[in-house]
N, C-alpha and C positions, 0 to 999 in steps of 0.2 A: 504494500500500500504506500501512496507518494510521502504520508507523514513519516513514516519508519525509514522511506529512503531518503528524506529530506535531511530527516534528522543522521544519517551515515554519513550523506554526502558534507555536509555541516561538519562535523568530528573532522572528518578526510583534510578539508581545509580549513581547517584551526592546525591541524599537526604539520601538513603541508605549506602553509602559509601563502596556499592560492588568492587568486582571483576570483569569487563565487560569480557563475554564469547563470545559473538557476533565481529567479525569481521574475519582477515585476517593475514596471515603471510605468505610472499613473499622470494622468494633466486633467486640466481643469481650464476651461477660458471660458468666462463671464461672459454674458451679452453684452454689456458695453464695451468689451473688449476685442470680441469677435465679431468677425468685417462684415458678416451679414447679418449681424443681431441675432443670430442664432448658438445660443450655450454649446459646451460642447462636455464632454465626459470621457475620456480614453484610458487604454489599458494595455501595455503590450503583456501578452500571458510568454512567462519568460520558463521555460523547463526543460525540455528536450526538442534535438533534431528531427526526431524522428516517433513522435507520439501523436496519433492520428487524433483530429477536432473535426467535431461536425456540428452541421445548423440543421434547428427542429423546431418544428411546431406542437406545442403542448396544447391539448383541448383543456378546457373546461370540465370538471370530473365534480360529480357527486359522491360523498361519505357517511354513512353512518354511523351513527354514536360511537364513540369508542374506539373507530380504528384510528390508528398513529402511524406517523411518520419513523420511521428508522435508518440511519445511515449508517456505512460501514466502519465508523470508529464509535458507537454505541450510544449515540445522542439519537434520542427520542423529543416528537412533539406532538399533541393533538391535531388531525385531521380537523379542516373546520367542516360545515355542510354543505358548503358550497367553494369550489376554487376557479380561478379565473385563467381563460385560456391565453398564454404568452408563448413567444421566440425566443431560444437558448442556442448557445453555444457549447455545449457539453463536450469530455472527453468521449472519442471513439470507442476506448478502450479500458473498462470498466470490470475491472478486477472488484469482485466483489460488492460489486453497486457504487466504487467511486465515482459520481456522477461529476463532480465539476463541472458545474454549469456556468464558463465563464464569466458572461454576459447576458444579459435581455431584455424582451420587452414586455408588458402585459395588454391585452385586452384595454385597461384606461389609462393608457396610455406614458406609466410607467417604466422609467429605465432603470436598470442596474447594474454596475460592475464590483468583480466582487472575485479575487480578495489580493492586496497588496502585501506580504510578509511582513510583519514585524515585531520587535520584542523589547520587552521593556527592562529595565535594570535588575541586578540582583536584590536591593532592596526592596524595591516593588513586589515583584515576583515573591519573595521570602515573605512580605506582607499579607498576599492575595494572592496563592499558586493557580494557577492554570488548573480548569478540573478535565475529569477523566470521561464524563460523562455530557462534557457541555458541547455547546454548537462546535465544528469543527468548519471550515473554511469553503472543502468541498460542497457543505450542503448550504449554504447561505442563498445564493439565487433559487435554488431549487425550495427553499423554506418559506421565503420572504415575498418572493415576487407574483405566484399565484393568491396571495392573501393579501394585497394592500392596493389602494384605487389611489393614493395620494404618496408623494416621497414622505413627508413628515410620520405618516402610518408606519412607514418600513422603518425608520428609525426606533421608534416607539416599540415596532413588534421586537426589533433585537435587543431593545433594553430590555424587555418583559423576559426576553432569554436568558438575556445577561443573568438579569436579576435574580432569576428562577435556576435557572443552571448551569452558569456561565458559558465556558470558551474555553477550548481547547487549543487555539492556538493564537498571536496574537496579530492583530489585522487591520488596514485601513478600507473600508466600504466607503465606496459612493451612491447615491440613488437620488434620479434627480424626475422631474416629471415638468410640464408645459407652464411652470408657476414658478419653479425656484428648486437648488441643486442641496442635498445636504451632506456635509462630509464626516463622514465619522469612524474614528479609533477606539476600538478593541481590545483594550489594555493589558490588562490582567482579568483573572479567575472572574472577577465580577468588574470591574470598575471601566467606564467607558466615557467618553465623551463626543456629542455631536453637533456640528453649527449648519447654522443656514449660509452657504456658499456667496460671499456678495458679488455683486454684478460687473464691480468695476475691476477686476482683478485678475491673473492667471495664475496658476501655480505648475508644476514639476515636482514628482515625490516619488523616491525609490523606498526601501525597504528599510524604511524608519518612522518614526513619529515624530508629526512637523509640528501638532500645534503647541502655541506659545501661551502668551496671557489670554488668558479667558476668564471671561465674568460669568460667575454659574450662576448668577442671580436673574441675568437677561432671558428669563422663559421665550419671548419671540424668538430669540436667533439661538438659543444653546438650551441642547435635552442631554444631561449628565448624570451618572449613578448617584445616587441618596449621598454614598461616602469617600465622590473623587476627591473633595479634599480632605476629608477629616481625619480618613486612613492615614495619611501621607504624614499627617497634622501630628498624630498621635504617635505613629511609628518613629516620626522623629526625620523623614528625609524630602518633606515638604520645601519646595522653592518657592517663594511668593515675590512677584515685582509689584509697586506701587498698589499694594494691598490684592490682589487676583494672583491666583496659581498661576504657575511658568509650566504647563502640562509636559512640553518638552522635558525642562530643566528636571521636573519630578520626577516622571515616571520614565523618560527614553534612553536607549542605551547609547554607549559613546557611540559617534560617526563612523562607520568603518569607511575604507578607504573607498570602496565600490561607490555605496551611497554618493561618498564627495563626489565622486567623478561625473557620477551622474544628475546632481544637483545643479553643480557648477557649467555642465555641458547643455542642459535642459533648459535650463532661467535662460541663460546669453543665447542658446539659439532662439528661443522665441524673440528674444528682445536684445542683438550686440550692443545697444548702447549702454545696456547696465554693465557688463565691462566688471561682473566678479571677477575678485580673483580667486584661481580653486583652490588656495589655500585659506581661503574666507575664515573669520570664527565660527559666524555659523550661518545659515540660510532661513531664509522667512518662509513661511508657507504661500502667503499669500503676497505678489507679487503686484506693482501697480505700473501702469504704461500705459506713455501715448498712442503706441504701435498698434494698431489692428492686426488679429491676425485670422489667419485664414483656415481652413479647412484643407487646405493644401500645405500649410505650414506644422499640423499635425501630422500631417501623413508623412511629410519628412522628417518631423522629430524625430518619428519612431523607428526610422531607417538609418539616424545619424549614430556615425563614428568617430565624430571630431577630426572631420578632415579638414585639413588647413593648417589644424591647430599643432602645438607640439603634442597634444596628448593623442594622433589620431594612430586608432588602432591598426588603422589597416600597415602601418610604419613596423618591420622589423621587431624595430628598440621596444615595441612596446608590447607585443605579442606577449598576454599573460599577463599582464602588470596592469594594467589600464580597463576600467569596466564601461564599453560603449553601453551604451542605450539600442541602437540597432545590433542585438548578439543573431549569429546564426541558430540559436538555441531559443527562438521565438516561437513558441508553437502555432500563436496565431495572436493576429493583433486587432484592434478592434476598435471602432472611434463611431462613439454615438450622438449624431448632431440633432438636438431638441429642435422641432419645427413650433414655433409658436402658431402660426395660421394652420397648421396642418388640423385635421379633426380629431379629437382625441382620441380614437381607436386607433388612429395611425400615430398618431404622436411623433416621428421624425422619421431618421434613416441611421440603419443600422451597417455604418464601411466594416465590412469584415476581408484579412490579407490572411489566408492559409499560407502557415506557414512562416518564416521570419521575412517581414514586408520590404527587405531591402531591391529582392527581385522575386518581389507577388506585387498583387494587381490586386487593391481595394472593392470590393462587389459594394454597389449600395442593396441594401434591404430592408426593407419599408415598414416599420414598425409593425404593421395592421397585418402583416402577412398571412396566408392562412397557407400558404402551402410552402414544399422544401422542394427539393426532386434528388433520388435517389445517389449521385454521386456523393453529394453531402450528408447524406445519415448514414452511409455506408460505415458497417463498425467493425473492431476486430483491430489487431495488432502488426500486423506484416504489409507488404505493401501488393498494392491491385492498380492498376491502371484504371478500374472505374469507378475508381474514388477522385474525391476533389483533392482532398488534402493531399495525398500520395503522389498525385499527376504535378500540384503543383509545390507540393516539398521537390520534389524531382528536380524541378526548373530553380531552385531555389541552390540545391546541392552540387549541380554542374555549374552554375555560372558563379559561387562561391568559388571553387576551385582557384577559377583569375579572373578576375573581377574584369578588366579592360581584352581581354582573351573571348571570354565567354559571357558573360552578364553586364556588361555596361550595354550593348544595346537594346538586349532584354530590360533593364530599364528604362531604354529610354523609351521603350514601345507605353511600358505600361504606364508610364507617365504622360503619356500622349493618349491613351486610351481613358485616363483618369480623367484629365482637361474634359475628356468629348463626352464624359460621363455626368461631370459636376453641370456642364453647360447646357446639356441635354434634360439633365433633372428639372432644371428650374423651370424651363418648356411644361413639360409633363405634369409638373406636381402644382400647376395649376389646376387639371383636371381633378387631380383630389382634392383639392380645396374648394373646387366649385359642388363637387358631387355631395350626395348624400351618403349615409355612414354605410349603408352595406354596398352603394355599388363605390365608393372611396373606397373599400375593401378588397373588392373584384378587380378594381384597376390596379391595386398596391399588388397586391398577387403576381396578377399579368404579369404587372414589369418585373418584378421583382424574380419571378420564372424564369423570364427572356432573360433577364442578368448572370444571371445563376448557371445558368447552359452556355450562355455564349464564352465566360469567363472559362469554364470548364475548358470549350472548345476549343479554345485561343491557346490555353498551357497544353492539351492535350499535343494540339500543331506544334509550339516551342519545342515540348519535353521530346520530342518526335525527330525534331529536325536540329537541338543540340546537341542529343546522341548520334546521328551521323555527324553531325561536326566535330564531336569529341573523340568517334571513331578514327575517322579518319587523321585525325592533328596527334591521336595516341599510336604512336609509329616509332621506328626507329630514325625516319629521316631521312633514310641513305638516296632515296630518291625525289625529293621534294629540294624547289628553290626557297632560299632565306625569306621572300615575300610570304611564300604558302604557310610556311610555321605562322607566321606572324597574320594569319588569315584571320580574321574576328568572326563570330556566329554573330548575323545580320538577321533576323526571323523576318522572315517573307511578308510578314503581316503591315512590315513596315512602309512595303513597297518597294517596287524594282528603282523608281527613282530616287528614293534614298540612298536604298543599295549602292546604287551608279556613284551619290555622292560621294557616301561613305568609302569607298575603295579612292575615288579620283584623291580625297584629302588624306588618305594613306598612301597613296601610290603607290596602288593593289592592282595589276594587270584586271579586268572584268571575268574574263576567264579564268580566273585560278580559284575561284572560290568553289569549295567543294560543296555540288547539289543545289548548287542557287538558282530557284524559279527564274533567270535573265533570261530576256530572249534580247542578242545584241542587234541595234540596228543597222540598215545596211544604208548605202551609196543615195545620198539624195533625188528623188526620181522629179524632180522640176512639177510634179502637180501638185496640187491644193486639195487641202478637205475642211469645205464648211459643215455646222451640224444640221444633222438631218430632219426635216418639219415633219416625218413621218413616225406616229405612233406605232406604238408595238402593245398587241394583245397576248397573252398568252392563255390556252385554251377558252377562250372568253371573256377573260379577265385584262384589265390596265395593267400594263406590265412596266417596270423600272429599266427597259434596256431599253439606251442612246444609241447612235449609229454617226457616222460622217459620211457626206454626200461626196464620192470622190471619183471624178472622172464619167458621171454618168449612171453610177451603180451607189448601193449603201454595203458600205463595211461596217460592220460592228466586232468589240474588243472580244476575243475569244472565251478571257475568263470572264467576263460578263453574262457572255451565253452559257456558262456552265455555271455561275452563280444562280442563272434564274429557273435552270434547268433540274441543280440540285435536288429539289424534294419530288419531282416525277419519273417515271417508269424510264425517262429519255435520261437521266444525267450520266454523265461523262466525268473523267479528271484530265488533267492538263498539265506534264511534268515536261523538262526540260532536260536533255543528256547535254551538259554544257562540252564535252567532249567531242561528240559528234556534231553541235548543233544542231541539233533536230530536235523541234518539238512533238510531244506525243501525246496523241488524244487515247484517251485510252476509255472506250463506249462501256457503260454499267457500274464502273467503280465509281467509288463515292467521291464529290469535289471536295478536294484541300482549298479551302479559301484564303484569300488573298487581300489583306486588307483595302487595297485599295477598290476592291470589288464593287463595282453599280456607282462608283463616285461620277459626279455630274460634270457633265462632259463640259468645256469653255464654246461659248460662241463664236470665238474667236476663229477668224481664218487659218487654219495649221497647213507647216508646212508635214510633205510626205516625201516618206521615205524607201524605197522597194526594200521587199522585205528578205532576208538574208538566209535564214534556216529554214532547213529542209522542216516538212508537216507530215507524219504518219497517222492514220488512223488503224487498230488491230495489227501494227507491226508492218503493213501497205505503206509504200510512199504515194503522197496524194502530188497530184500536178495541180496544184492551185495557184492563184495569182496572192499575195495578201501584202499588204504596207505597213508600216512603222511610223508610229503616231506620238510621239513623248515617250518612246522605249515601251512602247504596246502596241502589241500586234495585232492587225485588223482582217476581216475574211466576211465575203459575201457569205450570207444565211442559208442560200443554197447548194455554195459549195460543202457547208460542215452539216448539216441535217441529214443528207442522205448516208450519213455513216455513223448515225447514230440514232435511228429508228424515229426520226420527227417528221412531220411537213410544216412545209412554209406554203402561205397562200398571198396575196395582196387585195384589200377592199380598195377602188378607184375609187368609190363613193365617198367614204372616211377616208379617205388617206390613210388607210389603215395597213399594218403589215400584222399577219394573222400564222400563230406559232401552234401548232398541234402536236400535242405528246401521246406517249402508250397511256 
């Protein structure tokens, strides 16, 4: 069980005098603070490379009298009679009912993350021992969240635990809902304290206890045990500044070095002009600035390794010695942006990164969700390819390898895929905000579906296409030029005009990249292609494929017709033997897509180019005419249809061009 291993691995580095890579690092950014007035709540869940996360949707469940809760370190609670249906983050792999329920959300629109490590002094502790029997860390979302319609509830329910059976281990909880954030520490056996999060502020907290003075008299902003101070008072190891406990000072253990690093790295990236030094005396919880920050500036927090700095890990010197915030030991990381307009059964968006998010790709998921789809609840401990987490730990542990080798452009995909996702939300999550609550539910679904698959699909094509880049570049050498070693995995999704870039600003031959979707272009052919005024139907339907009017005829992009062709009896795929030059249509198998797939063609007059590579359909060389258009290759509809079980028709009436599949 994680406690028993937590607590080996702990001993291992106190005798070792490691770096502990295991744990957590939390943020907090206020609406006033955050650049769309939208709060935010994050968490990278920090444990192992390689321990499977998945996203679920918990119903609504009825109890009868008497039955209890049970979790696998022997803390008990009453079932209430009714619990409310929420979205979790659980572990995959559930040795004995360790559920770990990261993160989630509920039915009213309540979030919660949940749990940061921490421990309090030996005094403390020797005060108020940690019980045997009390909540343990694991079951906190999974206790909390289908019971309470408000954050203030969920605090109150953990005091009612505290109080009644304390804690077994010691913890920073967040839980915030569409009204106000509240944060609160876990102390010892009983004694805890929680505040109402203010607005104008941000914080960064690792695996310690931040808060400072606090006034337990202020019931609005602070819900504390009966005897946070008196214990302390009485025992004899109470701090008190200008009359109010120093909660810190009383109860937290010294800083260890990880914490600092983490503190000092966390604060300055939100905000460099505060300009700590990581040798600070100590850090404040709560943090104040002019800076707005973003939703995209968490996403990089929790990827960062202090590069720039002296202390960045990715340096030699510091391997082992230095505790980034983005570790490859992230199991999954998690950033829940509170939507205040949203309706409260959706309550915000749930970014979830399988895996450590330095090279994963953020999914939004919609608080109100009512569905998952299989890749993601897939459970179990080994790896499968139709899991999410596995497909994209995969993409995660090759491009770790070398970072600038293999994963720098895989970043830079998903950072680009992230943009067109934040941009794209805002569009869409108008329609939930106009709708009413059950079909705002239906649309949060939907999308949240399509995200969910598409994200899958995207690492499936990476995990797919950096293992042959990995194959091929894990050689002896003896026959490859000093360019080809130094060949970067470019993922196709990026586009071949990237590509193109990406090689010309290394001064990478086009050709030498091993498996690259390019098809090269050839010899300027003196005509023109404007775009085409003719629609395209497919089997009935308005279809997304453009075409250029060139010479008399319409060409349209080849992996366009196999994007649109994809889910009918007609799809084809589309690979490239950059050796031979020849492109190859290959009729029945499934299309690999290509990012830049159905993108809207320019108005613009292009120039053309005759097209250079040979064209196979079933291993046949075809005599086709086709052109080169921005590094994409064009081909009349009725040269490529009849070798792949389609017809092409034309309505003169519509202006119509008319596609029929099996």
């Amino acid at each position: 069980m994680r406690k028993r291993i937590s607590f080996l691995l702990t001993l291992l580095l106190v005798l070792g005098n490691l770096t502990p890579t295991f744990a957590c690092t939390a943020t907090i950014i206020g609406k006033n603070v955050s650049a769309d007035g939208n709060p935010i709540i994050a968490r990278t869940e920090d444990w192992s490379s390689s321990y499977n996360k998945t996203f679920i949707v918990v119903p609504a469940k009825t109890y009868a009298p008497g039955d209890m809760y049970e979790d696998a370190y022997g803390f008990t609670w009453p079932m209430p009679k009714q619990t409310y249906k929420y979205i979790a983050v659980p572990d995959g792999y559930q040795e004995d009912g360790d559920i770990f329920e990261a993160a989630g959300w509920n039915e009213y629109g309540v979030a919660m993350t949940a749990t940061v490590t921490a421990e309090c002094n030996e005094a403390a502790l020797e005060a108020d021992p940690l019980t045997d029997d009390g909540i343990y860390e694991s079951s906190m979302v999974t206790v909390v969240l289908p019971r309470i319609k408000t954050a203030k509830e969920g605090v109150e329910l953990l005091g009612t635990i505290m109080d009644e059976k304390g804690c077994q281990e010691g913890a920073v909880v967040i839980i915030a809902d569409q009204k106000e954030i509240w944060y609160m520490e876990l102390l010892t056996g009983h004694q805890y304290c929680a505040v109402k999060y203010p607005d104008d502020c941000y914080s960064v907290f690792p695996n310690c206890f931040m808060l400072g003075r606090v006034d337990v008299s202020d019931k609005d902003n602070v819900y504390a045990s009966e005897d946070l101070v008196n214990l302390p008072k009485t025992r004899g190891f109470l701090v008190e500044e200008n009359g109010l406990i120093n909660i810190k000072k009383t109860y937290a253990e010294p800083l260890a070095d990880g914490n600092r690093d983490r503190l000092w790295g966390g604060i300055n990236f939100l905000d460099p002009s505060k300009n700590i030094p990581h040798d600070a005396k100590e850090f404040d919880l709560f943090q104040k600035t002019s800076k707005k920050i973003s939703l995209e500036d968490v996403m990089e927090l929790q990827r960062y390794r202090y590069e720039g700095t002296p202390y960045d890990v990715n340096l030699p010197e510091n391997k082992g010695k230095v505790r980034a915030i983005g570790v490859i030991e992230q199991s999954e990381c998690h950033i829940i942006q509170i939507k205040n307009d949203y309706p409260k059964e959706l309550g915000g968006v749930l970014w979830v990164a399988m895996g450590n998010a330095e090279h994963a790709m953020y999914v939004p998921i919609i608080g109100g969700t009512a569905k998952s789809i299989e890749p993601y609840y897939l459970t179990g401990n080994q790896y499968t390819p139709d899991s999410a987490y596995w497909t994209m730990r995969g993409v995660s542990a090759l491009s770790g390898l070398d970072r600038e080798l293999y994963g720098k452009y895989v970043r830079e995909y998903y950072k680009k895929e992230e943009a067109r996702l934040i941009k794209e939300l805002k569009e869409k999550e108008k329609e939930f905000i106009k709708a009413g609550s059950k079909k705002a539910i239906e649309l949060a679904t939907s999308y949240t579906v399509e995200k969910l698959q598409k994200a899958y699909d995207d690492a499936t094509l990476i995990y797919k296409e950096l293992n042959t880049h990995f194959f091929d570049l894990a050689c002896d050498q003896v026959y490859k030029e000093d360019y080809e070693i130094r060949t970067p995995y470019v993922p196709s999704l990026l586009g071949e005009e990237r590509l193109a870039e990406i090689y010309k600003e290394l001064s990478i031959p086009l050709e030498s990249g091993p498996a690259q979707p390019l098809e090269k272009p050839g010899e300027t052919s003196g005509k023109t292609a404007a775009l085409s005024t003719q629609k395209v139907t497919l089997n009935g339907t308005a279809s997304a494929l453009q075409g250029y009017f060139i010479d008399g005829s319409n060409y349209y992009k080849l992996r366009d017709l196999a994007a649109i062709l994809a889910v009918t009896g007609s799809k084809f795929n589309v690979t490239y033997d950059a050796g031979k030059g020849i492109i190859e249509i290959l009729p029945g198998k499934a299309y690999e897509k290509s990012g830049s797939d159905l993108s809207a063609l320019s108005a613009a007059v292009k120039s053309v180019k005759a097209g250079s590579q040979g064209i196979t359909a079933k291993g046949e060389a075809l005599s086709i005419e086709g052109y080169n258009i921005d590094g994409y290759n064009y081909y009349k509809l009725r040269d490529i249809v009849i070798h792949i079980d389609c017809s092409v028709d034309y309505n003169e009436k519509d202006n119509t061009v008319i596609l029929l599949t099996k």
